[in-house]
N, C-alpha and C positions, 0 to 999 in steps of 0.2 A: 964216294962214287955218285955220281948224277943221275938221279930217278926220272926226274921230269924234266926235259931239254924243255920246253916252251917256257916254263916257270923259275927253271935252275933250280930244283931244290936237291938237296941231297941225300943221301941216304940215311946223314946223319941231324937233317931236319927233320925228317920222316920220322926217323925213331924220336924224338924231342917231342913230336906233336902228339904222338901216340903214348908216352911216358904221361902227358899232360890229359889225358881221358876222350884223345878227341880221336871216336871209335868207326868214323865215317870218311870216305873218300872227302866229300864236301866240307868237313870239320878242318880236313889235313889243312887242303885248299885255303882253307877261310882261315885257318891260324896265323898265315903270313899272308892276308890279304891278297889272295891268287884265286881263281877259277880254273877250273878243269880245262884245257883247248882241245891237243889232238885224241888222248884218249889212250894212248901208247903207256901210259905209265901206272895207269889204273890197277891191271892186275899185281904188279910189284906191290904199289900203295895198300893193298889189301892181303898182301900177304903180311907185309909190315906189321898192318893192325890186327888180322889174327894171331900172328905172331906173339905180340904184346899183351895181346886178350888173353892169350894160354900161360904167359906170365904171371899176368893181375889177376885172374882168375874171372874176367870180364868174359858177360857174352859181346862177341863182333855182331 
């Protein structure tokens, strides 16, 4: 599923970036050389990465 229309990432990039320790919206971003645009997809992005964190046992 497509989290972020501006960047096309997906939900299954999302979780790849967050497997890989990267525990910030800007980290997601920056793992595939993207920037934040509209902003729309931020809250998913972070749920991801709490999601992950409660995993790993990572503070978000």
């Amino acid at each position: 599923m497509v989290i972020c229309n501006c960047n096309y990432l997906t939900s299954n990039d999302i979780e790849k970036a967050c497997e890989q320790g990267n525990n910030r919206v800007d980290a997601v971003f920056s793992c595939f050389s993207k920037r934040e645009c509209c902003g729309q997809c931020v809250p998913e992005i972070e749920k991801y990465i709490a999601t992950q964190s409660l995993i790993t046992g990572l503070d978000a």
